[in-house]
DSSP file (Angstrom, degrees, kcal/mol; ACC not computed):
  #  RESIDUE AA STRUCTURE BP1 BP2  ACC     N-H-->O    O-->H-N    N-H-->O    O-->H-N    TCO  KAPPA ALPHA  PHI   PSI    X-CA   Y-CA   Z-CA
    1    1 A X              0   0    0      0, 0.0     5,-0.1     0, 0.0    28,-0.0   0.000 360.0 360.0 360.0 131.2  -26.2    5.6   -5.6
    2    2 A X        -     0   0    0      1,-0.1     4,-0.4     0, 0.0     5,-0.0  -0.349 360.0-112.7 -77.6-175.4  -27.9    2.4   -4.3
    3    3 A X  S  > S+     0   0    0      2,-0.2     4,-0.6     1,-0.1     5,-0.2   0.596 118.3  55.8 -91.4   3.9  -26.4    0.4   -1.9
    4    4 A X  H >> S+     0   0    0      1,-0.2     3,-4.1     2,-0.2     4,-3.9   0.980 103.4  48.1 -71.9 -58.0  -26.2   -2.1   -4.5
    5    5 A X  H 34 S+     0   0    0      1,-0.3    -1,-0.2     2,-0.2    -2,-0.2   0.681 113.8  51.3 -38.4 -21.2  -24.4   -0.1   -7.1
    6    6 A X  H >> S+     0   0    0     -4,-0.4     4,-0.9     2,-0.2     3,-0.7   0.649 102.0  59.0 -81.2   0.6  -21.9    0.9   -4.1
    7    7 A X  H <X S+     0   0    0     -3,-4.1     4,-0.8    -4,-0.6    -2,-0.2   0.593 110.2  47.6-127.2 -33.0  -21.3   -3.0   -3.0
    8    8 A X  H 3< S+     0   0    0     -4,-3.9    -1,-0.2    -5,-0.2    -2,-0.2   0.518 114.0  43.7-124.5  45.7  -20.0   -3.3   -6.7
    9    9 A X  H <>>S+     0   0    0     -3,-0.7     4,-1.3     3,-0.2     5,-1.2   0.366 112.3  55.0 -64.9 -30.0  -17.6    0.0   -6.7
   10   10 A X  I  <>S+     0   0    0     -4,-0.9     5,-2.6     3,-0.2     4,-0.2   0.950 118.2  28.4 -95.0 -42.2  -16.7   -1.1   -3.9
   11   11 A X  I  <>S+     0   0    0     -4,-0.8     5,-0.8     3,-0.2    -1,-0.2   0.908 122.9  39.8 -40.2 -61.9  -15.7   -4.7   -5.3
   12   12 A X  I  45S+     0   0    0     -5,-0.2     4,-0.3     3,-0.1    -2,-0.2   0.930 133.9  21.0 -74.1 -45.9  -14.7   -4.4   -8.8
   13   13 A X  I  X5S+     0   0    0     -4,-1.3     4,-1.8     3,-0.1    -3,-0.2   0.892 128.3  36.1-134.6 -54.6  -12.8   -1.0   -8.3
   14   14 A X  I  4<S+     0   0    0     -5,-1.2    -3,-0.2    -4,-0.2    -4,-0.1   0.932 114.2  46.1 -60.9 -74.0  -11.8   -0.6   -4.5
   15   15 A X  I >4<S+     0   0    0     -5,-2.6     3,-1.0     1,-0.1     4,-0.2   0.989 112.3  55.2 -26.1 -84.6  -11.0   -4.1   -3.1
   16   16 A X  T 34<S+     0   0    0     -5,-0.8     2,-0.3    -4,-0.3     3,-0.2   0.703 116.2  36.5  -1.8 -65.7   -8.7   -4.8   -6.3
   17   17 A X  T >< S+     0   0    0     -4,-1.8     3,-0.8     1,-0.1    -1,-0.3  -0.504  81.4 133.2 -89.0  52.2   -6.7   -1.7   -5.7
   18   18 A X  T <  S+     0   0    0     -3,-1.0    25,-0.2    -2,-0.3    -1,-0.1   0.829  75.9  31.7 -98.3 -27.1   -6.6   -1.7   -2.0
   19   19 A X  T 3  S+     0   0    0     -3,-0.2     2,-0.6    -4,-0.2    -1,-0.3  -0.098  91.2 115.3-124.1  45.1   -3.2   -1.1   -1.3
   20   20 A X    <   -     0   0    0     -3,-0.8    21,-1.9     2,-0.1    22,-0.3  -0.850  57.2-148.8-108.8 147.0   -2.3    1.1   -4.2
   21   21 A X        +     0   0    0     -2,-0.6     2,-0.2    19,-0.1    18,-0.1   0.200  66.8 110.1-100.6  16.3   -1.4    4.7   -3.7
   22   22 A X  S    S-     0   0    0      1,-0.1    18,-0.5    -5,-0.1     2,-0.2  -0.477  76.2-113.3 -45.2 122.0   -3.0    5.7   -7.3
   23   23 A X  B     -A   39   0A   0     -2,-0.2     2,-0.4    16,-0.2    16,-0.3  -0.607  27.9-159.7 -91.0 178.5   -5.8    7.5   -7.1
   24   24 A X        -     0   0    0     14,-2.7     2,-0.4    -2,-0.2    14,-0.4  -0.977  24.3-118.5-140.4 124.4   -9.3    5.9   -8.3
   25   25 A X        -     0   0    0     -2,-0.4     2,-0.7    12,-0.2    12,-0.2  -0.498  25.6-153.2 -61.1 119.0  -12.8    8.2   -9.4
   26   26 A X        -     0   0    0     10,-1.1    10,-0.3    -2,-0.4   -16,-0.0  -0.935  29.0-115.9-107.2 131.8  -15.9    7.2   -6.7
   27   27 A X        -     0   0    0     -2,-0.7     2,-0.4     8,-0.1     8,-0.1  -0.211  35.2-170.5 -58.0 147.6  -19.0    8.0   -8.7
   28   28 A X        -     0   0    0      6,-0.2     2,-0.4     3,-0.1     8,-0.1  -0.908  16.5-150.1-136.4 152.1  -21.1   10.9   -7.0
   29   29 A X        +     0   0    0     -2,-0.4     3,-0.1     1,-0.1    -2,-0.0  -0.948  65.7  32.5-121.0 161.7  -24.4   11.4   -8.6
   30   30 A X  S    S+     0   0    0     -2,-0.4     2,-0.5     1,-0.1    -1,-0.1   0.598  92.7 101.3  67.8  10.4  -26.6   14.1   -9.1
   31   31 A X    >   -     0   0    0      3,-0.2     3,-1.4     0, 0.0    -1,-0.1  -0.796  65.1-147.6-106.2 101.5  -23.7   16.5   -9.5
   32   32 A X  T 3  S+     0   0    0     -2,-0.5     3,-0.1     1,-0.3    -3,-0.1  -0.377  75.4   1.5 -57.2 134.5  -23.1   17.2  -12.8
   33   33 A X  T 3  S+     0   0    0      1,-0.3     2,-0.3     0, 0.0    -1,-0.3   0.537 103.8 105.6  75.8  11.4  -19.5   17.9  -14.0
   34   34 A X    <   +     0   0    0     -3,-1.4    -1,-0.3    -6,-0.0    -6,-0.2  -0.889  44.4 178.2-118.2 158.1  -17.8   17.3  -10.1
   35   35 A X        -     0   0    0     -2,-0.3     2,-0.4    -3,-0.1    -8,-0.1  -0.698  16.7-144.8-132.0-177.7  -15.8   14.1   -9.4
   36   36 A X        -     0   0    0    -10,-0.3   -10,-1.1    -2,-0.2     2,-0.3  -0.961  12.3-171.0-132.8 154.0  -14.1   12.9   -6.7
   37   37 A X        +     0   0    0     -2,-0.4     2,-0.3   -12,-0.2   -12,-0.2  -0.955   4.0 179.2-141.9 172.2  -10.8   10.6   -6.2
   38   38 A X        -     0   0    0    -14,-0.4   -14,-2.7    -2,-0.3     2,-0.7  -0.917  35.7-110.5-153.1 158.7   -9.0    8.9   -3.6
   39   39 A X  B >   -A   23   0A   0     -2,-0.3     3,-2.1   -16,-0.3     4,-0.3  -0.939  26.1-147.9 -78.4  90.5   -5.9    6.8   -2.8
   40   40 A X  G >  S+     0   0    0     -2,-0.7     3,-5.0   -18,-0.5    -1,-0.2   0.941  93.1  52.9 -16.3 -77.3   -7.4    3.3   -1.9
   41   41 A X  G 3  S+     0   0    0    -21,-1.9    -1,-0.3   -24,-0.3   -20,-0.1   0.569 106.3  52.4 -57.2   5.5   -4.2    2.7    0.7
   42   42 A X  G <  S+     0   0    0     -3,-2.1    -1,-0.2   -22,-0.3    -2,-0.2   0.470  76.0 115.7-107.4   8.2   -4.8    5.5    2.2
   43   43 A X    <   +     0   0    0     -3,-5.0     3,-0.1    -4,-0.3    -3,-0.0  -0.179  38.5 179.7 -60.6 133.8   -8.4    4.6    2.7
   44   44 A X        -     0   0    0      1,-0.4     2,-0.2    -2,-0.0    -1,-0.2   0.610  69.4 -38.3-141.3 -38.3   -8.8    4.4    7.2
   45   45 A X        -     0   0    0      2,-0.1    -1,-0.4     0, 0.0     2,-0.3  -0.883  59.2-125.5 167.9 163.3  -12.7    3.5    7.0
   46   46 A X        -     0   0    0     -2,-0.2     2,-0.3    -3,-0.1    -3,-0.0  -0.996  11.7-155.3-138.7 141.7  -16.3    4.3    4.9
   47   47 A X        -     0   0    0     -2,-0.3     2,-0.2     2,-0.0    -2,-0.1  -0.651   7.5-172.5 -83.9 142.0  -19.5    5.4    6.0
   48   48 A X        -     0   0    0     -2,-0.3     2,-0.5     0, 0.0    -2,-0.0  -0.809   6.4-166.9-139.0 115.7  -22.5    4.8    4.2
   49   49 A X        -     0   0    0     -2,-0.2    -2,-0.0     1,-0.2     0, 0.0  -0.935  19.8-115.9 -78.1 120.8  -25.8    6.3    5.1
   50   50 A X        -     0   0    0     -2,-0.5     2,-0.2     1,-0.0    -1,-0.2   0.324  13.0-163.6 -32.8 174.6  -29.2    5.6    4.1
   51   51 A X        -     0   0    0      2,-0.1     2,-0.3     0, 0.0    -1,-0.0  -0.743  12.3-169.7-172.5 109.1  -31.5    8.1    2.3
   52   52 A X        -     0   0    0     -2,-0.2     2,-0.2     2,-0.0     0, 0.0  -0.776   1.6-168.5-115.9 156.9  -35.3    6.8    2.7
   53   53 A X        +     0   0    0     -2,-0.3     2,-0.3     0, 0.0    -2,-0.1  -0.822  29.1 151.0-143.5 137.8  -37.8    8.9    0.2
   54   54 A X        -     0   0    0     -2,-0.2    -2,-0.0     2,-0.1     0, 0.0  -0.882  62.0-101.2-168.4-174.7  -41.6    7.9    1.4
   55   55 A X  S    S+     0   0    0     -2,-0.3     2,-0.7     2,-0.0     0, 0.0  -0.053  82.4 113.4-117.5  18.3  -44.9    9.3    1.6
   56   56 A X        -     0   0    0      2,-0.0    -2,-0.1     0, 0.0    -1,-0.0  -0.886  57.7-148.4-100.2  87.7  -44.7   10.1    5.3
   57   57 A X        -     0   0    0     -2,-0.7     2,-0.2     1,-0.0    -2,-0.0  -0.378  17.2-164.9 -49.2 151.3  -44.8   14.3    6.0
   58   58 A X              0   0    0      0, 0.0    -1,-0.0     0, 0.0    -2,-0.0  -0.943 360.0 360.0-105.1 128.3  -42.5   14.6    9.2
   59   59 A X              0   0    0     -2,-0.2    -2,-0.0     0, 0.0     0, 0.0   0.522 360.0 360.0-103.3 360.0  -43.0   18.2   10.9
């Protein structure tokens, strides 16, 4: 997922719902056939980490 596509999950779907106890699907990619859900209000903090791909061997 770029970080754009998370910055509008996180808008459209997340924000909205913020203090609903419901759960909501967060997209995972590259696993076929798994999902995830969560509770928005129960939601404490999110991490996001990078993932660089470049042409730079590190040994």
């Amino acid at each position: 997922m770029t970080i754009q596509e998370f910055q509008k999950w996180y808008s459209n779907e997340l924000v909205p719902k913020a203090d609903s106890r419901d759960f909501i699907n967060v997209p995972i990619r590259n696993i076929q056939g798994e999902y995830m859900v969560l509770r928005p209000a129960s939601i404490v903090a999110i991490r996001v980490e990078p993932v660089f791909f470049g042409s730079v061997e590190r040994v």
